[in-house]
N, C-alpha and C positions, 0 to 999 in steps of 0.2 A: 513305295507304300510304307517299308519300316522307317525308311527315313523323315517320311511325315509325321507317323505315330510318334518316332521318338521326340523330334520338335514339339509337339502338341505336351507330350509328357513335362517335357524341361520346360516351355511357358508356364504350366500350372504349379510347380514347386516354383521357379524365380521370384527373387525379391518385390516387392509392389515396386510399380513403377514411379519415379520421383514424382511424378505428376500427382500421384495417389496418396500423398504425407503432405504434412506442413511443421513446419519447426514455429515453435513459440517461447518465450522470453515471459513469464511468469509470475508474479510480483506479489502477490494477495495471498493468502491463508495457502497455507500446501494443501490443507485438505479438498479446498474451490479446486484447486489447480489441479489436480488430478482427478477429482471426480467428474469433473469439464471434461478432460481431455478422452477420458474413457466414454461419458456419456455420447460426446459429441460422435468420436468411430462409430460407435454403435448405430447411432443415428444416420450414417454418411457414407461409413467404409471410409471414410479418410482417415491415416493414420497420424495420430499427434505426437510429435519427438518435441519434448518439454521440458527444459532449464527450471527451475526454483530458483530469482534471485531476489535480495532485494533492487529496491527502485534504485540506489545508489549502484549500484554493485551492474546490474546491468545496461544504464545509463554509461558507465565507461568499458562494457564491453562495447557495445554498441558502437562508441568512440573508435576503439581499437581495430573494431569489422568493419569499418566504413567501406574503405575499399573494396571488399572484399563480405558481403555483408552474410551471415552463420543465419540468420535467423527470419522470420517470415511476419510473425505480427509478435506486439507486446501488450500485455494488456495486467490490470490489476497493480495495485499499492500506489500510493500519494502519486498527486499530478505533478508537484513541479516539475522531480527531474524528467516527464515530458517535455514541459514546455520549451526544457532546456535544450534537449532533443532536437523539438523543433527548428526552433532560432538555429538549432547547430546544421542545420540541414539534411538530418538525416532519415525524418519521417515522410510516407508519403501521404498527400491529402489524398482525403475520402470524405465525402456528405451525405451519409446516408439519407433514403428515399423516405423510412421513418421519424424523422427529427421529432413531429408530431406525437408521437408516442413517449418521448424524452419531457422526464422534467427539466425547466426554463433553466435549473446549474450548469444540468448536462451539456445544453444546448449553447449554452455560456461557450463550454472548454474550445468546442469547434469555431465560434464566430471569435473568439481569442486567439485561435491557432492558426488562423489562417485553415481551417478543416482536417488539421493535421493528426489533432487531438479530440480525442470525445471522453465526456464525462461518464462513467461506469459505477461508480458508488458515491457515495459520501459518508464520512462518520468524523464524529469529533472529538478531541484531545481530552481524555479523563486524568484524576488520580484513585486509579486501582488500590484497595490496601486489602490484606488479610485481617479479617478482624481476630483470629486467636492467633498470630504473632505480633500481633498489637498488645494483644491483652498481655502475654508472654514478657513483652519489654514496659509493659506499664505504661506505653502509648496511648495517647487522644489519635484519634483516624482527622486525618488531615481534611480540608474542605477548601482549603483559600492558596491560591500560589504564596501567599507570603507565608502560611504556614510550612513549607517545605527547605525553608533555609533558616528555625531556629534548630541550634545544637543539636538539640536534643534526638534529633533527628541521624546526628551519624551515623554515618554505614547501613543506614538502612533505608534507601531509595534507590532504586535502579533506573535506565534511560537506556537509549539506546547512542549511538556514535553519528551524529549529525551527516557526516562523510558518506558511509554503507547505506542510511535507515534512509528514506524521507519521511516517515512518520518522524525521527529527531530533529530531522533538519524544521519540520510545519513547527515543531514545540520551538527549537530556536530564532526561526522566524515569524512567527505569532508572537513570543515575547518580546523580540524590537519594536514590530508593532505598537503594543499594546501599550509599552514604557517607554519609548524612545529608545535608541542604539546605544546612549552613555549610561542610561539609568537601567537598561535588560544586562549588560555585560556587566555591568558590578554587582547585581541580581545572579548571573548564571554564575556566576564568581564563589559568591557563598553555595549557591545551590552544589558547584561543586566536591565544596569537602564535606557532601552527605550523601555525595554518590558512592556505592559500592564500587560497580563497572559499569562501563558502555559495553551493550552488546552491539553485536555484527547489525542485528536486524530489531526491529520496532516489534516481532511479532513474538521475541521472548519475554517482556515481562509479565504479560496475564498467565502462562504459564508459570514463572518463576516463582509467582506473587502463590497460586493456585498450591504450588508445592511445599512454601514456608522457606525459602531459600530465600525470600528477600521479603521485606514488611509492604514497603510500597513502591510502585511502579508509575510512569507516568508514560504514557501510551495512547493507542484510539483504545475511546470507550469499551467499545462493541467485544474486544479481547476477554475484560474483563467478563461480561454480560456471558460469553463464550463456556467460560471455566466454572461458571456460577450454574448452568444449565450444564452442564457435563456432571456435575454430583460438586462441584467443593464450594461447597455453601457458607462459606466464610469470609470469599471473594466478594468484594462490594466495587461501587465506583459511587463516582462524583465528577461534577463538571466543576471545575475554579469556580467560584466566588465570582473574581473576577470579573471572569469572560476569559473563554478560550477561545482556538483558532482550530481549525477541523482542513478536512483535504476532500477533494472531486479526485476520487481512485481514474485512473487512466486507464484508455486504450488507440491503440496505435498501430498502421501499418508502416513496414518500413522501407524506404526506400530502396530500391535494387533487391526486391525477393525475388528470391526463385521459384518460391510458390505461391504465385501476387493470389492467382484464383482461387488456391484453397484459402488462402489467409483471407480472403474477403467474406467467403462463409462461415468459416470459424469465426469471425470477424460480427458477423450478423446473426450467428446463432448464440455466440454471447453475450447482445444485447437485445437477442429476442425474451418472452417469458419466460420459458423453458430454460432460457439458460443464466436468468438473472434471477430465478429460483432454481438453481441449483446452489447457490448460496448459504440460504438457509437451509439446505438440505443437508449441505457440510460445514452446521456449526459454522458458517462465517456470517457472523450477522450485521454486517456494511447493509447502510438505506438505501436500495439497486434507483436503476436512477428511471428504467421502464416503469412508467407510471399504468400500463393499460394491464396489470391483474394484482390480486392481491396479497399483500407482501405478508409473508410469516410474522404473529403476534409476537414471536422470541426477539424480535428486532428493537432494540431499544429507541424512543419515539424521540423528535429531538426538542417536546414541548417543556416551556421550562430553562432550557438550555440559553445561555448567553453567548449567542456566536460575536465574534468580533469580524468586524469588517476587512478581511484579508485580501492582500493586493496579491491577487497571482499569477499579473502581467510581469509587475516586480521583481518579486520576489522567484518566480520563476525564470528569470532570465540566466541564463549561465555566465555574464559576468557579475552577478549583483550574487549569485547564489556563489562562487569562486569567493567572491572576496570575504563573504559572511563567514563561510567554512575557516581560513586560511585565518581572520582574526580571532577564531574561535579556539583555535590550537593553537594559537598565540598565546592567549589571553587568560582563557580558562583550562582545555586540556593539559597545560605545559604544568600546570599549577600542584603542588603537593595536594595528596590530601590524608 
């Protein structure tokens, strides 16, 4: 009998059993990502063990885990380096039984993917400025891509590192696009000597911009729209003139988890309601892609907006995205400024 009791004791202090956790790869606002991860236990008793990376950044862990794979679903920040994922073989398909409840983008990423991939937000590529570190440098607030490569503009634009971000990489391949590949690279060329730095991730310049540490930022919109509702009411945005290039945010399971079952609910509670308004509930204001309730007014609308016609069979491919990067540190990165 005591040796029962004590058994009974030690189950109830032991670790949850692996069964009862799911590991996830993170990509969107830290704030989404953790208040997901909390809501979701709450909701479940499953436990969330949850990386912060960007899309870049965890795109080549991924690589790395193949064999051997650390993580169970990925979900959140720009689609390509999904699709790259994909092609690479390392996601598994899933076709959710709700398609129906997706907006027609969403429902794009899967019939793209081979079902690898599903569509989870969308938002589109702004220029963020502070308007009293504008006024500060006797700055016009920019409106047009081509306003962002005169002079006047040095050292005061920030971006992020096409490589880590895929927010940087949509800005760099949206502007091949939109100009051709000889006429965006002698474009990204000047835009370069008005670059301050590349950051690690796309999700610091509406911050940066919010704090006076840099004038203008070029980022997803929604960042900005973020720091503007948080109190720094100086934070503006704008879509190019132009026409910009916007992203379908990812999600994904991945091949050879060890927690296929929980990652399939975690999986379906983040693109049930409940979990695609948890978004705006943390300040992360991406257009969810669940069209069946409705979305927080804070969301910036995308009427008005000049989307360009983005290839993101292309451009998402991992050698078409390889080579992009590779002349881009060639080309522009290597460049003084």
């Amino acid at each position: 009998m005591k040796t029962r009791i004590a058994m009974i004791v030690a189950a109830m202090f032991a670790a949850p059993s692996f069964g009862q956790q799911v590991t996830a790869y993170c990509s969107t606002n830290q704030s989404w990502c953790e208040m997901a991860a909390t809501e979701f236990a709450k909701a479940t008793g499953i436990k969330v063990v949850q990386t912060h990376l960007g899309t870049g950044e965890a795109l080549a862990r991924l690589r790395a885990e193949a064999s051997n794979p650390k993580t169970d679903i990925w979900w959140g920040g720009t689609g390509d380096p999904y699709l790259a994922a994909s092609e690479q073989g390392l996601l598994e398909a899933y076709r959710p039984a709700y398609l129906k409840d997706l907006y027609d983008w969403s429902v794009r990423q899967y019939d793209m993917s081979g079902n690898t991939v599903g569509g989870f937000y969308t938002s589109f590529i702004g220029l963020g400025y502070n308007e009293d570190t504008l006024a500060r440098a006797k700055l016009p607030a920019p409106k047009c891509w081509a306003d962002l490569i005169d002079p006047k503009y040095k050292a005061q634009i920030e971006m992020a590192h096409p490589a880590s971000s895929g927010g940087a990489y949509t800005i760099v391949a949206g502007l091949i696009q939109q100009m051709g590949e000889d006429r965006a690279f002698d474009y990204m060329k000047k835009l370069h000597k008005n670059i301050t730095q590349y950051t690690k991730s796309s999700q610091a310049q509406a911050k940066n911009v919010a704090r006076g540490e840099v004038a203008i930022g070029i980022s997803f919109s929604f960042g900005f729209d973020e720091e503007r509702h948080a109190g720094f009411k100086s934070v503006q945005a704008v879509a190019p003139c132009e026409g910009t290039s916007y992203e379908v945010g990812g999600i994904a399971l991945i091949k050879g988890a060890r927690n296929a079952e929980n990652a399939r609910k975690y999986y379906d509670w983040l693109m049930s309601p409940v979990g695609q308004a948890i978004g705006a509930k943390a300040n992360s204001l991406q257009n969810p892609a669940n069209k069946t309730f409705k979305q927080d007014p804070k969301i910036p609308t995308l009427d008005g907006v000049k989307l360009m016609n983005y290839d993101f069979k292309k451009y998402g491919a991992s050698a078409e995205r390889k080579r992009i990067l590779e002349k881009w540190e060639k080309e522009v990165n290597s460049l003084p400024r």
